[in-house]
C-alpha positions as CSV (number, residue, x, y, z in Angstrom):
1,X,-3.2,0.5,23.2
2,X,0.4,-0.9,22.6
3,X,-1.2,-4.0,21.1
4,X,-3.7,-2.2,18.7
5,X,-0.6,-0.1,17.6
6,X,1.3,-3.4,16.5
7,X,-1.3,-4.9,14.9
8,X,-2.0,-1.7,12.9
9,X,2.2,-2.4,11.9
10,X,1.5,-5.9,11.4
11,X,-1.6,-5.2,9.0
12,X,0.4,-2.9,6.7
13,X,4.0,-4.6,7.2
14,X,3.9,-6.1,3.8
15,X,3.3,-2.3,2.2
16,X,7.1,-1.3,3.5
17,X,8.6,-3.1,1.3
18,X,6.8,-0.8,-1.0
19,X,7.6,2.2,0.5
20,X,11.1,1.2,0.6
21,X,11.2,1.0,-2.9
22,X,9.3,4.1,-3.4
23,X,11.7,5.8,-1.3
24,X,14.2,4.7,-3.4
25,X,13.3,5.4,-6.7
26,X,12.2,8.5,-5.2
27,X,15.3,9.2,-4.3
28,X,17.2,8.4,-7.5
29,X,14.5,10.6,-9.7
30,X,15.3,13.3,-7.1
31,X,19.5,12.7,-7.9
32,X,18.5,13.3,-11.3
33,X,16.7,16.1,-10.4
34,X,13.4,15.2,-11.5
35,X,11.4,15.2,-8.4
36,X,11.2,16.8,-5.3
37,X,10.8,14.0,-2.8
38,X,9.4,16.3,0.1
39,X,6.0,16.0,-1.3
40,X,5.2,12.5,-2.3
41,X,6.6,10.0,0.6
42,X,5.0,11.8,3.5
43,X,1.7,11.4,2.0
44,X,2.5,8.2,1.3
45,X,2.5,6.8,4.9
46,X,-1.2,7.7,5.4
47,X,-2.4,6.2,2.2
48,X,-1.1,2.9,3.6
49,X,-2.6,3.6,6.7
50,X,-6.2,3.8,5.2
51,X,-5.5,0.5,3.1
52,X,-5.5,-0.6,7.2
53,X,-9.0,0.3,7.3
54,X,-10.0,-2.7,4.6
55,X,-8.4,-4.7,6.4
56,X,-9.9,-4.2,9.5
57,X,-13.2,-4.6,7.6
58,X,-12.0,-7.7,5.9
59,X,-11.0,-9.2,8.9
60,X,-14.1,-8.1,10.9
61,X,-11.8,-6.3,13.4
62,X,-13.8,-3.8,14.5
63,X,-16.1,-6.3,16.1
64,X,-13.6,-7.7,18.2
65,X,-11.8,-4.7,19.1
66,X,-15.3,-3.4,20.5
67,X,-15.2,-6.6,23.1
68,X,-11.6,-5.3,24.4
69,X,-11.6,-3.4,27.3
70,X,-11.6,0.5,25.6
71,X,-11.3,-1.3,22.5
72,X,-13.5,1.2,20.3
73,X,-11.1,4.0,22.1
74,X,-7.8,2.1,21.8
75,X,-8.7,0.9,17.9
76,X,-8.8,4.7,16.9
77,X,-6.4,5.9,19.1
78,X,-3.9,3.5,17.3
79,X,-5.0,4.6,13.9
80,X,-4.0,8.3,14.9
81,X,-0.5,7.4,17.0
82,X,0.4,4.4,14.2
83,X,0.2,6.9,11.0
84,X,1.6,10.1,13.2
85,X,4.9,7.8,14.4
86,X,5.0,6.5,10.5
87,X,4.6,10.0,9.1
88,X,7.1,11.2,11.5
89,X,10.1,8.4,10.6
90,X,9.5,8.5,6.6
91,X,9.4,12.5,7.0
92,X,13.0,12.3,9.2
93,X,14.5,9.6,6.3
94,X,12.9,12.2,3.0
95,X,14.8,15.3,5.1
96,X,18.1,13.7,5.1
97,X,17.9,12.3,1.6
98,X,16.9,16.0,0.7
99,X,20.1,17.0,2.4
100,X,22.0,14.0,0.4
101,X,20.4,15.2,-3.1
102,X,20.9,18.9,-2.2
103,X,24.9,18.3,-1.8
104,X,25.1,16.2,-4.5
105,X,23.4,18.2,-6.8
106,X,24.7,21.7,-5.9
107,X,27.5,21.1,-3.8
108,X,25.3,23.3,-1.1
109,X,22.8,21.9,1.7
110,X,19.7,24.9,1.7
111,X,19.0,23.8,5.3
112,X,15.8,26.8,5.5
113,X,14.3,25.8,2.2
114,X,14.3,21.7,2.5
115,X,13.2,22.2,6.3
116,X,10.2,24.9,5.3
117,X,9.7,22.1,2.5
118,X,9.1,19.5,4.9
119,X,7.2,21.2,7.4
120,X,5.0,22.4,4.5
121,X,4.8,18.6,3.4
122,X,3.9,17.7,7.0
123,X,1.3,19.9,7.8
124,X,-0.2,19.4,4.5
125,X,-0.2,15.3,4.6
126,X,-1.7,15.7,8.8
127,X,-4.5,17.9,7.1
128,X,-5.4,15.0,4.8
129,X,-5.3,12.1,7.8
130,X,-8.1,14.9,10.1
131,X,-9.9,15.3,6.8
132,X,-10.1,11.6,6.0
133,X,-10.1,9.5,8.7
134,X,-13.3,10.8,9.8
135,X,-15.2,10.0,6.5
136,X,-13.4,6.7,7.0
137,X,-15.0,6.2,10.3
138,X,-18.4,7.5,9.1
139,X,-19.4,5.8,5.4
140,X,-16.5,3.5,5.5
141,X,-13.2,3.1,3.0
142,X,-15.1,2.8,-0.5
143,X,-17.9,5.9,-0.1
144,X,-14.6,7.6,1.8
145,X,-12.7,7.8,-1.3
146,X,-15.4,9.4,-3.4
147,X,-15.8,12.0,-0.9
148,X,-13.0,12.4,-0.3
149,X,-12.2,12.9,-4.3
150,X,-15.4,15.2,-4.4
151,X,-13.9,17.4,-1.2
152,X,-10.3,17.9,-3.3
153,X,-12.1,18.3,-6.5
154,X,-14.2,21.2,-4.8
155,X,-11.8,22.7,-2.8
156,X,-9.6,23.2,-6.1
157,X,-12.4,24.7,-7.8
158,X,-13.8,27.2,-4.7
159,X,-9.3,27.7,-5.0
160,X,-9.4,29.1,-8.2
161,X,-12.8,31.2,-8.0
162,X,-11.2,32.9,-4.8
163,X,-8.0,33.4,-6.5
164,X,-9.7,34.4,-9.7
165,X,-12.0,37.1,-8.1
166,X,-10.0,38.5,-4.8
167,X,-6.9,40.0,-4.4
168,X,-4.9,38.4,-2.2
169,X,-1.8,40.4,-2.0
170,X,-3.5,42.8,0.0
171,X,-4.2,40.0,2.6
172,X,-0.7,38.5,2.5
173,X,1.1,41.8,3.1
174,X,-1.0,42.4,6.4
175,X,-0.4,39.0,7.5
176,X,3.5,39.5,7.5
177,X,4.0,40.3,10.8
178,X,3.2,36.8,11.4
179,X,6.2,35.1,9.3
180,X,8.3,34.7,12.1
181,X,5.7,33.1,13.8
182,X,5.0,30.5,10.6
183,X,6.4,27.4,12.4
184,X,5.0,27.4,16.0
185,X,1.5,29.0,14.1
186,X,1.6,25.8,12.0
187,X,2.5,23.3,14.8
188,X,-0.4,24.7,16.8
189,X,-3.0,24.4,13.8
190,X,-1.6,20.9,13.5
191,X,-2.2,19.5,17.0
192,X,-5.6,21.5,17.4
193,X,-6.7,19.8,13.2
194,X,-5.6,16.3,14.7
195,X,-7.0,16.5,18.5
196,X,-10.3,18.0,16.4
197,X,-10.1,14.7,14.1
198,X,-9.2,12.3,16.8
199,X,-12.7,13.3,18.7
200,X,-14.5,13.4,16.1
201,X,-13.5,10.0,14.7
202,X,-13.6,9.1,18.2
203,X,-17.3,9.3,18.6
204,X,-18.4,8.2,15.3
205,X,-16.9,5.2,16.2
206,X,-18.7,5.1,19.6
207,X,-21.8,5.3,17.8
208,X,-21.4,2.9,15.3
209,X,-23.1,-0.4,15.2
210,X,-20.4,-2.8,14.5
């Protein structure tokens, strides 16, 4: 799988130098305080990962990855492991430059707010990557992003109706016992979204013709 991982690097290598410079300006908007980078660069690392996908089809991976020993198995695998590590490294580099902006701006590093910040970021850019990547592997990049732009668009909508109609205060104040449970709650709703995904994209992928 070590081989499918590097090629996955190698296919996206020349978008770094992108994210480098996103990171920066980024970084300089959040100086000025303009921006909050926790948000933006996590989320980042899996759009670049899906531009992988064309690739692969422009390249006609998939049909030599399927003559590989476990090469169907390995090829998603590495999809999954090459975004997590990537996700994990640009979400280490935003924290500290949080920290950075946080002194420099106030003097003051608000190590509980940047970290909930992050972890929020995290959680939220993993749920797009076990939403996606199985439309990916199902209709492929193109009809992905339409769905995938139908699925936000929808969720937003069904957002506003529940918070239109239904009082969640109620809901929120019963749920407080868990607060100091948030993090490990999250971290298990993570690896449980991403093993789901990982099967999932697993079999459609097993199935497909290629």
């Amino acid at each position: 799988m070590i081989g499918f991982i590097e090629k996955d690097i190698a296919m996206v290598k020349s978008n770094f130098k992108l994210l480098a410079v996103l990171i920066v300006v980024y970084a300089i908007m959040g100086f000025m305080n303009k921006m909050d980078i926790s948000f933006i660069l996590p989320f980042m690392c899996v759009m670049i990962m899906i531009s992988s996908f064309s690739y692969d089809h422009y390249n006609q991976w998939d049909a030599y990855s399927i003559s590989l020993p476990n090469g169907r198995k390995n090829s998603v695998k590495a999809k999954y492991v090459t975004t997590l590590l990537m996700t994990l490294v640009v979400s280490i580099i935003t924290t500290i430059l949080s920290f950075i902006i946080s002194y420099v701006n106030t003097q003051t590093i608000n190590y509980e707010q940047i970290l909930v910040t992050m972890f929020g970021s995290i959680f939220g850019t993993l749920l797009v990557l076990t939403v996606m990547y199985p439309i990916i592997y199902k209709f492929g990049v193109e009809k992905a992003r339409i769905g995938i732009f139908l699925l936000v668009f929808g969720i937003v909508i069904l957002g506003s109706i529940f918070l239109r109609y239904l009082d969640v205060l109620p809901i929120l104040e019963s749920l407080s016992f868990l607060e100091n449970y948030l993090l490990v709650i999250l971290i298990v709703i993570a690896v449980m979204m991403i093993g789901l995904s990982y099967k999932i994209s697993e079999r459609i992928f097993l199935k497909r013709l290629c």
